[in-house]
Each structure stands twice: as C-alpha cells, then as structure tokens.
C-alpha positions in Angstrom: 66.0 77.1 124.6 67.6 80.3 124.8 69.8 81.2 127.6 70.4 84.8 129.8 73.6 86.6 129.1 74.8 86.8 132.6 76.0 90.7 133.0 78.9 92.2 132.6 80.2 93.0 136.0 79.4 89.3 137.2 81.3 87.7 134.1 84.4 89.6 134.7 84.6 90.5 138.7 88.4 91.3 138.3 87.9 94.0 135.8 84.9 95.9 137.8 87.6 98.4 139.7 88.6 99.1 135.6 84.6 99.4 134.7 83.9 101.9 137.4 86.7 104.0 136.8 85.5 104.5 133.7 81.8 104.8 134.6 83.0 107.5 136.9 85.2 109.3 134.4 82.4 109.7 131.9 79.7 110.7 134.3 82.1 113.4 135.7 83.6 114.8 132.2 79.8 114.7 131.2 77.4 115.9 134.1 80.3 117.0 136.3 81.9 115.8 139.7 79.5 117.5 142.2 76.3 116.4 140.3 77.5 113.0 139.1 75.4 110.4 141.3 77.2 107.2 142.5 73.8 105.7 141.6 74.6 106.5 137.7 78.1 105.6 137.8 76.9 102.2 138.8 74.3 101.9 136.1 76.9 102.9 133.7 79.3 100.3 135.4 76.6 97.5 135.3 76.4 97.8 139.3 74.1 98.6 141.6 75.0 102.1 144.0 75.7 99.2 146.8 78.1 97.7 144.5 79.9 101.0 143.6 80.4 101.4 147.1 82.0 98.0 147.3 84.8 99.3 146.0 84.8 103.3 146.9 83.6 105.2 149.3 83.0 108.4 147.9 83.4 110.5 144.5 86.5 111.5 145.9 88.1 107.8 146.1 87.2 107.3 142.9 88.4 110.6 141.6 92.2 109.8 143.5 92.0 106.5 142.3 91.6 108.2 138.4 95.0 110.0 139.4 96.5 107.3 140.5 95.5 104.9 137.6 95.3 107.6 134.6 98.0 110.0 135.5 100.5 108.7 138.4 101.9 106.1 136.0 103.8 108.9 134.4 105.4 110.0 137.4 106.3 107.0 138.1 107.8 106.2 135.0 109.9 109.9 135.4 111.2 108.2 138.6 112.6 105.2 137.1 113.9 107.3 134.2 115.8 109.9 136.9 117.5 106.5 138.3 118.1 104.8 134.7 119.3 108.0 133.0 122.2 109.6 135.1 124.5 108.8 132.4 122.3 110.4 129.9 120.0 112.9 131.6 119.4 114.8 128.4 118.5 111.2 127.1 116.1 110.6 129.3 114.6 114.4 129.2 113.5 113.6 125.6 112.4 110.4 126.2 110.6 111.3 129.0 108.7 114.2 126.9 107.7 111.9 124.3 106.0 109.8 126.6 104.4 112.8 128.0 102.8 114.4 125.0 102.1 111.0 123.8 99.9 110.7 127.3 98.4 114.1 127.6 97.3 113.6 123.8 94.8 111.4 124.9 91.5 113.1 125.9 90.7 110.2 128.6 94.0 111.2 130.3 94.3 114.9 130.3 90.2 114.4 131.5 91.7 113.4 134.8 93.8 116.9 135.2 91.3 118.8 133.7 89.0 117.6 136.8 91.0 118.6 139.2 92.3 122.0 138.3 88.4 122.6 137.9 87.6 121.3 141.6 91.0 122.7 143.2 89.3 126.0 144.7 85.9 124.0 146.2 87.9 120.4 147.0 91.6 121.5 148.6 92.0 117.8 149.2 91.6 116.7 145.8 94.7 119.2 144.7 96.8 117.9 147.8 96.2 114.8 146.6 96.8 115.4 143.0 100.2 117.7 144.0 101.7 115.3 146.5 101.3 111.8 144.0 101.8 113.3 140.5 103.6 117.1 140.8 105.9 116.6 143.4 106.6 113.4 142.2 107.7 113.8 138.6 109.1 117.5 139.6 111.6 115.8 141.8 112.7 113.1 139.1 112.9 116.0 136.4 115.2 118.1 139.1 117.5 115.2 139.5 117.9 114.7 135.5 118.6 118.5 135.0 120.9 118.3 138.1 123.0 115.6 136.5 122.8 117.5 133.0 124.6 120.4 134.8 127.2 117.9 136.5 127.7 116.0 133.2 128.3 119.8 131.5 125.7 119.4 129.2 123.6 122.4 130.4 125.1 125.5 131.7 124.1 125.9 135.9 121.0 127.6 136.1 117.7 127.2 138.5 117.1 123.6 138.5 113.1 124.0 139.2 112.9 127.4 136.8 114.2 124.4 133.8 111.1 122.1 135.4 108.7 124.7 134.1 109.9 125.6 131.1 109.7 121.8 130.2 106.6 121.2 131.8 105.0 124.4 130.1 104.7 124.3 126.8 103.4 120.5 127.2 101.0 121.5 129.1 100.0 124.7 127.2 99.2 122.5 124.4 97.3 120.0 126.3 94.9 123.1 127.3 94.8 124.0 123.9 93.7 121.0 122.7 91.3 119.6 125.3 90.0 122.6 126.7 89.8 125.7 124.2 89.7 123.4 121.6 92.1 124.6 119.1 94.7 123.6 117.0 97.3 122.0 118.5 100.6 120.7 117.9 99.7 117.3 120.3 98.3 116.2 116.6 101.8 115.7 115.9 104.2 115.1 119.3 107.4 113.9 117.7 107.5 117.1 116.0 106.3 119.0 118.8 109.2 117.4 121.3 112.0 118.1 119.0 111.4 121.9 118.5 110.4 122.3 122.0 114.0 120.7 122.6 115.8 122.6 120.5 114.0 125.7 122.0 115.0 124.8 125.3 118.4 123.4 124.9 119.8 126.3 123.1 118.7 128.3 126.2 120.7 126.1 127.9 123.8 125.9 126.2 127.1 125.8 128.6 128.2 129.7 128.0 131.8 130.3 127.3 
C-alpha cells in the first residue's frame, strides 16, 4: 500500500513565511514585481493565492518583509558593532566591511536592493521603506564609528557622512558590477577587495600634521 506525501507547506507550517519569501523573490527577479501574480508565488510556495494571503497582504508586504529579512540584518548588525566597537572604531569599520561584501556577494541578497532601486520612481513607498529600515539605519551606526575614529585620533576630522559614502561606494559599485552589468568583479575575492579598499581610504584619512 503506498502512501501520499503530504505537501510541503502542510509538513512544515513554521517554515511557510521562509517558503514564500522565496517564492516571491524568484517570481519578482524572474517575471518582475508588477507582473508577478500572488497566484504564482503560491504555486511556487506550495500554497494556494488564499494561503499567500494568510500571511501578506500585498506584493508590497512581501517585498518589505524581503528587506527586512534579506537586507536589515546587516544594519542591524552595524548597530551592535557602533555600540561594541567605540574602543576600536577602525576595528569594527573593517569588520563591518567584510561582512558587507561577504553579504552583497550573494546574488539572493543584493536581488532584494536591486528591486527596489528598480521600483523607487513608480513605488515611493517601497524606497521610504527601504531608506528608513536599512540606509538610515546602518548610516547612523557608520557615523558614530567614524565619529569615535576622529575622537580616538585615528582619522584626521573631516565630514562624518562624506567618509559614509566613500565606504559605502565602492562596495556597492562592485555589487552593480557584479549583479547587474555582469562584469568582473572583485566581490569574487572580498578579503582582498576590503583591504585595498582600506588602505585607499585610510590613507585619505590619515591625522595631518
């Protein structure tokens, strides 16, 4: 006697939220977000539309609960790190840019991004969103560790959020490259990529006699 598999989302009900996310990720990256049908997303999911909606209301839910799952976690590991690191800001800096090019190597995560900077002119909300949990969030740790680079002499006193970008920059420009134009990028090797982007960057910053 042979028995029915029961399916996926009823074996596992605590990992549906997970499954969806992902349904709704691929169905976005591959038909895009305004003609990417709940419907589908379910079918990929092993749910029904009703079931989707169990969980989200809209495309846009799920696409703010992508940030918040793929791409918030790193601002709010640069929070802890501005708290932990005040002692060693410069410390924390590097650390902080390992675990970022580590991140945006990942295709899945710089997917989430990539979204939004493609929907930011159509969907306002979704860039609100996207600037108020993950920009302004890891901008403001990154501040306070330049802040208490300059206090602790390390770095010569210059524009704390003019620093921000050039950090930010470069990571980012290689993310783009990668992901997007599809070149050759140095993501393929980030502990390479973070110490000459360091030593760039500090040396700019040198205290100045």
């Amino acid at each position: 006697m042979t028995t029915t598999q029961e399916p996926r989302w009823r074996r596992r009900p605590e990992a549906r939220p997970e499954e969806i996310l992902e349904a709704a990720l691929a169905e976005f990256t591959e038909r895009g977000f305004e003609a990417a049908r709940m419907e589908d997303i379910g079918k990929r999911a092993g749910l029904s539309k009703a079931g989707v909606y169990l969980y989200f209301p809209s495309k846009v839910a799920l696409l703010e609960a992508l940030i918040e799952a793929r791409v918030a976690p790193l601002a709010a590991q640069a929070q802890t790190l501005a708290q932990a690191g005040r002692d060693d800001p410069l410390g924390a800096l590097r650390l902080l840019a390992r675990v970022a090019a580590h991140r945006i190597a990942d295709p899945n995560v710089f997917a989430v991004p990539r979204l939004v900077i493609g929907l930011s002119g159509r969907f306002p909300e979704i860039a609100d969103y996207y600037r108020t949990h993950v920009v302004e969030k890891a901008r403001g740790a990154l501040e306070a560790l330049i802040g208490a680079a300059i206090a602790n002499n390390q770095i010569r006193a210059v524009d704390k959020n003019a620093v921000v970008r050039a950090f930010i920059g470069p990571m980012f420009f290689e993310a783009m490259w990668a992901h997007v134009l599809r070149g050759e990028s140095a993501l393929k090797e980030p502990e390479k990529l973070i110490e000459q982007h360091f030593d760039i960057l500090l040396k700019g910053l040198e205290p100045r006699a």
